[in-house]
N, C-alpha and C positions, 0 to 999 in steps of 0.2 A: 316441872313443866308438863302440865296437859296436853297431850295432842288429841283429837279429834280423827277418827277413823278416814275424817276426808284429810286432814294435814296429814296423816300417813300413806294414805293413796297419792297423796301430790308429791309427797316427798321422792316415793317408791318409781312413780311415775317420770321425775325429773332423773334422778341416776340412772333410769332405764334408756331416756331422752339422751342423755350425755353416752351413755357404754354405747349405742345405737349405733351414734353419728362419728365415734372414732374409729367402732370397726367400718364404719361405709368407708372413710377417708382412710381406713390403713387398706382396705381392697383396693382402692382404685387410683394408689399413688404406685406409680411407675419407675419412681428413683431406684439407684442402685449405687453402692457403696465404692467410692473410684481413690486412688489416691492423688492429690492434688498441693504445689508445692506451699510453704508456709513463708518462704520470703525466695531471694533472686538465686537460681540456681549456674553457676557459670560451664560452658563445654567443658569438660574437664574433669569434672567436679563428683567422687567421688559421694553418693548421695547417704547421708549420716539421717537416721531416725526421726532424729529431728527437728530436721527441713522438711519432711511430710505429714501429711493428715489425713483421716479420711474425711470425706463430703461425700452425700447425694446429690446425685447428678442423673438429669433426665436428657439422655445418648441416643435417643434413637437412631437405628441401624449405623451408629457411630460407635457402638459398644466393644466392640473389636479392636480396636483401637488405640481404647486407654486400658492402663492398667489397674484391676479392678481390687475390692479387700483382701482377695483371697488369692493373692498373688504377694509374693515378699517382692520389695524394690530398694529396701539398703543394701550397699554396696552395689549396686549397679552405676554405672557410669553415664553420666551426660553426656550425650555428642552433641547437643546444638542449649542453646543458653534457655532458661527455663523461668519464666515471670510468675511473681508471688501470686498465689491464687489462682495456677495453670493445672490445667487436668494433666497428668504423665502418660506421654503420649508413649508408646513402643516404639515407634518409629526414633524418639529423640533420647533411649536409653541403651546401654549395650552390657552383656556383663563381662565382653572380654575386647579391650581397648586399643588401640595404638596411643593411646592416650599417655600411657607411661613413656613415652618419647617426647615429651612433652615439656615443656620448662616454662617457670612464670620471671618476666624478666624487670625488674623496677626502672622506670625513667623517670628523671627528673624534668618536665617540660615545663616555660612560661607560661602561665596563665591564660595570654592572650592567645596561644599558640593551642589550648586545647577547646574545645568545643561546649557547653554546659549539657548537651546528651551525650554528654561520655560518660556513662554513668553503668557500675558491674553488672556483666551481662551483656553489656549491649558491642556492635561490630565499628572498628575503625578503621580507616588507612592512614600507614603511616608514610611521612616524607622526608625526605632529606632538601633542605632550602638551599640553594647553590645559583652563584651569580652565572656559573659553564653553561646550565641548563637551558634549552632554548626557551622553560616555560617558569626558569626560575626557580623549581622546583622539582624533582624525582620522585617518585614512587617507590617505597623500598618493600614494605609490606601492606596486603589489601585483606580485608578479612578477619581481623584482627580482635579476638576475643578483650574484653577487658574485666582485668580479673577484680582489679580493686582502682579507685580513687580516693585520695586525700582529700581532706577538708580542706577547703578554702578558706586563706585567713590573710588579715593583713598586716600579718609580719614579714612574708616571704612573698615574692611574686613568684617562686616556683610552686608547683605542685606536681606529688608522686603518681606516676601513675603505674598502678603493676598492670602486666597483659599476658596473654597466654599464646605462645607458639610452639610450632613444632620446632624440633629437636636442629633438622636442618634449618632452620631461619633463624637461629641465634646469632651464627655467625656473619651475615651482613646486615643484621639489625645493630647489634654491637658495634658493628665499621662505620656503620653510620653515624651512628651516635658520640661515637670516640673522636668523628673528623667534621659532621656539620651539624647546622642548629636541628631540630626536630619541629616537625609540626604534625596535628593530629587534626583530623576530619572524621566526620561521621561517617560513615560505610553508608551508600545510598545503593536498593537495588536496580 
């Protein structure tokens, strides 16, 4: 193949055109390397390699903030519940917990008796249904992390739901459960 001194000039011209326009666009991007979760992170939840990633992220004077590449964040702990594709905030990690006080406890509820945003990660309260009550129902625990959901299926109208409390609130979560029916609501703030 012949080129011609001007198809050499265009050619030389064009890779000059392209190197050009990617160092302008690598000068004048502003991202910076944060780590950000890869799926649902719950309170609790001891953070494993790989439930994070890194992303660019453009933070202005927000930088402080989140936790950046050049910081390690496995084994750090979740205090507050963490959505797929969330920047990791400092505020919502800690590396030394009360967390280990902690227990995830399985319930068995009716289907109709749980919420469909009860979904890991997200806050419930839970009740105890009682005809004594003047409103038919108690308040046993508010705040309530959830650590995991069963599938829905139609063999069983029950479904599991594990949840995460502290240490102290096992023991009348259990009393509840041992003596009335349970029902679960969304946590609204």
């Amino acid at each position: 193949m012949n080129l011609s001194k001007r198809g050499i000039v265009g050619i030389v011209l064009i890779v000059v055109a392209i190197m050009a326009a990617g160092l302008i666009a690598r000068s004048t991007d502003k991202t910076s390397l944060y780590w950000v979760a890869t799926g649902e992170i719950a309170a609790g939840d001891r953070i494993r390699q790989e439930q994070v990633a890194l992303a660019r992220l453009f933070l202005p004077g927000h930088s402080v903030y989140y936790m950046s590449a050049d910081e390690v964040v496995a084994g750090m702990i979740a205090t507050e519940a963490i959505s797929q594709g969330e920047a990791l905030n400092r505020g919502d990690l800690s590396e030394n917990s009360d967390y280990r006080l902690w227990r995830l406890i399985s319930l068995d509820i009716a289907s109709a008796d749980l919420p469909y945003s009860a979904v890991k990660g997200s806050l419930i309260d839970i009740y105890r249904l009682s005809e004594d009550g003047p409103l038919g129902a108690e308040l046993v625990l508010e705040s309530v992390v959830v650590d995991a959901v069963s599938e829905r299926n139609g063999i069983s109208d029950g479904i599991q739901v594990i949840v995460r409390i502290p240490l102290l609130q096992v023991r009348p979560l259990l009393d509840a459960y041992a003596t009335s029916r349970i029902t679960i609501s969304s946590h609204l703030n």
